[in-house]
N, C-alpha and C positions, 0 to 999 in steps of 0.2 A: 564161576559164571560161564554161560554158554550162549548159543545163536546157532540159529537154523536158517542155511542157506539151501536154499531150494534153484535147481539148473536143469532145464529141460531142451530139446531138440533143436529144429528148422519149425518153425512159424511162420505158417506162409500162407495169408487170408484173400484164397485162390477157389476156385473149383465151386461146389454146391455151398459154400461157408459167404460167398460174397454177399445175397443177401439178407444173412444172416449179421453180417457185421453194417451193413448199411441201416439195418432196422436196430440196431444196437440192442440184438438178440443174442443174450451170452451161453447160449444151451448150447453152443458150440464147443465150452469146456467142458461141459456134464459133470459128472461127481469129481473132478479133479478140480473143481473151484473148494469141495472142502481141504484140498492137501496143502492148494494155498493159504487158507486163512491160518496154516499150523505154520508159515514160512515167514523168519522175519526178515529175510529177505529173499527176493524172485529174482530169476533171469530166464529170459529165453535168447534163441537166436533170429533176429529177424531176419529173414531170407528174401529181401522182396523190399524194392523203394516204395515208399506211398507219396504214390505223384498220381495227378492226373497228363501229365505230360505224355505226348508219344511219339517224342524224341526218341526213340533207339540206338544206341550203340550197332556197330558191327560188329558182332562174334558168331561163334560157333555155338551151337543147341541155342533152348528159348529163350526170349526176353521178357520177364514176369515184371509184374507189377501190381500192388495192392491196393484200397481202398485207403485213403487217408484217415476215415476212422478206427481205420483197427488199432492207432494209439490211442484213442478212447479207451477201447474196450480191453488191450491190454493193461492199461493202467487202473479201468475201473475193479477190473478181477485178481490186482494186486501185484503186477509185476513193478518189478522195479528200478530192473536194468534190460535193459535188450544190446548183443550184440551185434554187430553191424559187417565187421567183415567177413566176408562172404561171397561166393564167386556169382552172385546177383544183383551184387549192392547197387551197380554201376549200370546196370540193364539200359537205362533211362541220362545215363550220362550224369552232367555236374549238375542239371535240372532236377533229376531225383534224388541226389543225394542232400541236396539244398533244401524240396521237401518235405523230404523225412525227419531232416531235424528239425524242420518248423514244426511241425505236427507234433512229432515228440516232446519239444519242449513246452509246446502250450498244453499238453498232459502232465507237464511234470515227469516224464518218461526218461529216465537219465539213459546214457548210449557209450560205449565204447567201439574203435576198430575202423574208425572210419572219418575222413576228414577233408579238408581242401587244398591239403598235401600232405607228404609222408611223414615230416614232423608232428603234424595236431592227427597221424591216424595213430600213431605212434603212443600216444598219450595215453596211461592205464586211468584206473578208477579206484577211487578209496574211500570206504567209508569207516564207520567207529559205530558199532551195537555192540550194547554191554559192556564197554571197557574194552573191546576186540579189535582191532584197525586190520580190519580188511581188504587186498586189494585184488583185482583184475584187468587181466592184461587178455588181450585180445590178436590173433594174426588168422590168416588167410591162406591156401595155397595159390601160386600165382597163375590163374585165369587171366580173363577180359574183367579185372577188377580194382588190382594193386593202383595205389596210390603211387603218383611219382613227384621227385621235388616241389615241383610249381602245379600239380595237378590234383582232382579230385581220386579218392578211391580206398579201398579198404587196404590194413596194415597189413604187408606181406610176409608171409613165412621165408624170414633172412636170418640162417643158426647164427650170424654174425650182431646184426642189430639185436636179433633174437636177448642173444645173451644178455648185451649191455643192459638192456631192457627190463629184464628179468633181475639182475644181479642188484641196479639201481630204485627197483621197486622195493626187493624185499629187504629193504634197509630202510625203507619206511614203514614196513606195516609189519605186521604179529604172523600171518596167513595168507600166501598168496595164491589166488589161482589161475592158473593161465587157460585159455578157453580157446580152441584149437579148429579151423575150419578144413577137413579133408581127409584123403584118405581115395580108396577107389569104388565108386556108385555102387551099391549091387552085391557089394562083398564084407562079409559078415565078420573079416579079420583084418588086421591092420597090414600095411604092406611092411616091408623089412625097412627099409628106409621110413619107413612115417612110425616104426615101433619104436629104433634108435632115434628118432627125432624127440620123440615125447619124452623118454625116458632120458635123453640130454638133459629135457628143460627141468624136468627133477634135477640134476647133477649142475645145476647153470640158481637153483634155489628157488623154484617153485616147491609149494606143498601140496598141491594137484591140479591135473591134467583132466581135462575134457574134453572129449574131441566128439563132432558131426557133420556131416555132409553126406554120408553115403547112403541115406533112404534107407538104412537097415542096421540093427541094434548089433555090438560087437559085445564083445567080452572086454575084461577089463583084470587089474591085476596090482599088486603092491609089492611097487619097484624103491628099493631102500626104507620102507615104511609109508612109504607115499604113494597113494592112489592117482591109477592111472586108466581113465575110461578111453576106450578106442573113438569108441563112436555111440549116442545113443536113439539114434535114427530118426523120423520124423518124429513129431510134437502133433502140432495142425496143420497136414499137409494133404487137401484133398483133390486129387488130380482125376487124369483118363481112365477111363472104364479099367483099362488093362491094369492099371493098379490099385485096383479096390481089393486087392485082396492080398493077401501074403504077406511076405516082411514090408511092403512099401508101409503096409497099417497098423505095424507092432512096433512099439517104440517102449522107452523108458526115461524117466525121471530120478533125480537124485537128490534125495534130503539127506545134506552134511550137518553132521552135529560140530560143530565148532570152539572150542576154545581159544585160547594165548599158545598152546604147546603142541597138536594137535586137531586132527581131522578122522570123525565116524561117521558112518554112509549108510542108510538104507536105499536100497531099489524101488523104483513106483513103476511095475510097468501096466503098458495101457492096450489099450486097441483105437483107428481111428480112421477116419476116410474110408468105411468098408461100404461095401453096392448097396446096401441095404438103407445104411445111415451113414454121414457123416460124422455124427457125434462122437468125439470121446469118453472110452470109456474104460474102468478100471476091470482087468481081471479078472474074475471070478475066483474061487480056490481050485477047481481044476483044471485052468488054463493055468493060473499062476505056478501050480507044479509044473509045466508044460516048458514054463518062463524058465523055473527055474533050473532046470535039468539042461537044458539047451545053453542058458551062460554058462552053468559049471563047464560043461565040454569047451566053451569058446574060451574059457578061464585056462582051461590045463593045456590049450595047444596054444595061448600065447605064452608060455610060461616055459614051455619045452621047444627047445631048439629043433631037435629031429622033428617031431611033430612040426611045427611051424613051418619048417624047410619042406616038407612033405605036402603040405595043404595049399603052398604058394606053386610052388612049382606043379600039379596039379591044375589049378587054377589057370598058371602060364598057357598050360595046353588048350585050355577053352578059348584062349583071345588070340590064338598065334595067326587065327585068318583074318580074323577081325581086325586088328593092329594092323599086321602087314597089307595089309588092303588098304587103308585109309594113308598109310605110309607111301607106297608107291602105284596106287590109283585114282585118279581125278573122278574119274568118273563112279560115281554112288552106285548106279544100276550095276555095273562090271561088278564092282567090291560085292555086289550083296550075291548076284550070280556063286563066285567064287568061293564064298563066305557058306552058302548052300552046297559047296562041293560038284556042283555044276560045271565047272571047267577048274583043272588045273593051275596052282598061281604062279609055280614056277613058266606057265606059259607067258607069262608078262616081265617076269625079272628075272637074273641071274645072280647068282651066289657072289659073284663080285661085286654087284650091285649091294647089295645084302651086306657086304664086309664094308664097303665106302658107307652104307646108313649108320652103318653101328661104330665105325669110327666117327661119324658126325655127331653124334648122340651121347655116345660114348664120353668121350673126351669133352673137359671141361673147358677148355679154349674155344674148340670147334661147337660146341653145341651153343657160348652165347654168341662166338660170331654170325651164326645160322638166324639164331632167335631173334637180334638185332635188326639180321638183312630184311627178314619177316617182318618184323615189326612195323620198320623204317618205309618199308615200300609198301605195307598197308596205310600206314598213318600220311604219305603224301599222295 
């Protein structure tokens, strides 16, 4: 006996798709509502409160928010789980998070990753098709979103609770799999710290990893026999002009064939939020080679250390004015000046300056005493 678990991206019913979900218009999935009807059971990640509230939190980048029908429409087109942590759950405060599981539940929409403290985000999901007991665990990178003791917010990626978590689930169930919020926006590989994190939760007894957040489809890889996706980029994510095109609108899907001993994967990937149309849509056979060619290379530089080491550091070089500008400049206009190579940035800091950040950073004492003081004198 088997079951087919179907797990797809960020869902996020924003952009040209709102009145689309308002009119409980599902052309929004396009031919991927057949891959559901083959899935006997769905997930996606919900990226986005459904509130009508415009309470906002204070953080950094946007505060999104969706249509409280789009648990209709998710549930009418067959999903069955939606995950919730996620570094938007919170946009909207305890008001949106209150929302969403209202809505959800009067779908019938079941939810993990998120709660009215860290204990109930903490809490996985389990079900039983076919004789199979299935579970899902669910964390976060920690944003403007992590759950605290007494407070609302989505489960935080802590390798500490991580484990117990993990170790205590699959002692209930046949298959478990862990569902992973992060990684860096824009970057089509996983960082060195978030590949050792994943490939923990295999070695902590997860039987696979999934990971998304970064708008753009990564490679993936099988770590001790265990599958391990980086990231598989947007789902429904239709946003600003500037991203109607490119990776932000290429994404993938993964149908697991599942047993008792055992986990097989096919790929679904799609296209979706492009200028033209918002719809999703499946591949063709000549982009799907396009698809395929492109994971295989993402496949063999996660897989190879040199490589790996080669493509990050690389990467380092593209953010080093970007970072350090937002690091030691208030001012945005300055950072973007600099950032265009316009002025010099050593004109603002000094290399001893530069040594005290990276010991504050650095250093595990010093970085949560930092994170604390921040924290402590925003929240009063």
């Amino acid at each position: 006996m088997s079951c087919k678990i179907l797990i797809t991206g960020d869902f996020c019913p924003i952009g040209r798709n709102i009145q689309k979900i308002e009119n409980n218009d599902y052309s929004l999935f396009g031919d991927f509502q057949s891959i559901l009807k083959n899935a006997d059971f769905a997930i996606t990640n919900l990226e986005t409160p459904l509130t009508f509230s415009e309470n906002k939190i204070m953080k950094t980048g946007p505060n999104i928010k969706g249509n409280p029908n789009a648990a209709k429409i998710l549930s009418t087109v067959g999903f069955n789980l939606v995950t919730m942590a996620n570094n938007h759950i919170l946009d909207y405060g305890k008001q949106g998070i209150e929302d969403t599981i209202m809505y959800c539940n009067q779908e019938n929409l079941k939810y993990i990753g998120v709660g009215k403290n860290l204990e109930e985000a903490k809490k996985n999901y389990i079900t039983t098709i076919n004789d199979i007991k299935i579970g899902f665990l669910n964390f976060a990178e920690n944003e403007f979103c992590s759950a605290k003791e007494n407070d609302y917010g989505a489960n935080p990626i802590n390798v500490i609770n991580n484990y117990y978590d993990i170790k205590n689930a699959k002692e209930k169930v046949d298959i478990l799999f862990v569902i992973v919020h992060g990684g860096r926006e824009h970057y089509q590989l996983p960082t060195p710290k978030q590949r050792e994190r994943y490939r923990f939760y295999i070695d902590c007894g997860a039987d696979v990893v999934v990971g998304h957040h970064t708008h753009c489809y990564s490679g993936c890889e099988i770590y001790k026999n265990k599958p391990v996706f980086y990231s598989l980029g947007n789902f429904i994510f239709d946003y600003k002009e500037k991203y109607q095109e490119g990776l932000w609108t290429q994404g993938y899907g993964v149908m697991f064939t599942v047993n008792k001993k055992d986990v097989k994967f096919d790929l679904i990937p799609y296209k979706q939020g492009q200028k033209d149309n918002p719809q999703l849509k499946l591949l063709n056979e000549e982009d799907r080679k396009l698809f395929n060619e492109d994971i295989k290379l993402l496949n063999n530089i996660i897989v190879d250390d040199d490589l790996f080491k080669e493509e990050w550091s690389k990467y380092l070089t593209t953010q080093e004015k970007n970072y350090k500008g937002m690091l030691l400049l208030q001012n945005p206009y300055i950072r973007e000046v600099i950032k265009r190579g316009l002025l010099p940035s050593n004109f603002f800091h000094s290399k001893s300056h530069q040594l005290l950040l990276l010991n504050l950073l650095r250093c595990e004492t010093h970085h949560e005493i930092i994170t604390d003081i921040l924290e402590n004198e925003l929240l009063n």
